[in-house]
N, C-alpha and C positions, 0 to 999 in steps of 0.2 A: 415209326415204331412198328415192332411186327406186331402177331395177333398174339401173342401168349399173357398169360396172366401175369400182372406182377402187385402183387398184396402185401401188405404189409402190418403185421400184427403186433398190436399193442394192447395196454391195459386201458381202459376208460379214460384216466385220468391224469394218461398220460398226452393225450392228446387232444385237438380244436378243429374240429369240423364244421364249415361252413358252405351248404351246397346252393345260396344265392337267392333271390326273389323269385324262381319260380315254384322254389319247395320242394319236398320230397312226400313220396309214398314209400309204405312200409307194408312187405306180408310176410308170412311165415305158412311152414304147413308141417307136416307131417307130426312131428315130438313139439314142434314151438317150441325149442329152446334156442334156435337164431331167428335174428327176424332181418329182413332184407331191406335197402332201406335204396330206394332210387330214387332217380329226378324226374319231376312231374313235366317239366318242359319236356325232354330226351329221352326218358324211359330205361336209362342205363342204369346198371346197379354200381352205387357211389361207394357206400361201404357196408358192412354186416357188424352184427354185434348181437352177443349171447343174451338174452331175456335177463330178464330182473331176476334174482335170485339164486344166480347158475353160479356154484363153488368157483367158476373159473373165470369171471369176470373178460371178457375179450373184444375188440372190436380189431376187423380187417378190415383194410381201406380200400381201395380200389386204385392205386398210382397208375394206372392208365389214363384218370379223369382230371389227375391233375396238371395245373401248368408247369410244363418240362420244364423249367427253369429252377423251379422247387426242388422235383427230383432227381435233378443233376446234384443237389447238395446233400443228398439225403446216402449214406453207406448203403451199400446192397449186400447180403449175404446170401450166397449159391448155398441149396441148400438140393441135394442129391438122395431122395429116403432111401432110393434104392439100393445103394450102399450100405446103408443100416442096417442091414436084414441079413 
């Protein structure tokens, strides 16, 4: 895999996140309205998700973290903002 990010955003309750026996740490800073959510083993950030109460309910996952086997099955959409503009 190269190094580029590949995230994937869904609603809460759309999705089952399990990062394992070692657990996760969580911080936030600036506004706290995402909080960051890593593995206490690796220190890598697994996935994000907006604070309680945020109109826009979100969590981005991290598909780097998980097993490629998963994300072979999962649609990818290229998504170019640059174009947008």
């Amino acid at each position: 895999m190269n190094g580029l990010a590949l995230w994937g955003y869904y609603k809460p309750d759309e999705v089952e996140i399990s990062i394992g026996s070692a657990g996760e740490k969580c911080y936030s800073w600036g506004d706290n309205e995402i909080a960051f959510v890593h593995c206490k083993n690796c220190g890598c950030v697994v996935y994000y998700r907006t604070v309680a109460g945020s109109p826009e309910p979100r969590v981005a996952i991290n598909f780097r973290m998980i097993d490629e086997t998963i994300a072979k099955e999962i649609p990818i959409r290229f998504f170019n903002g640059k174009e947008l503009l």
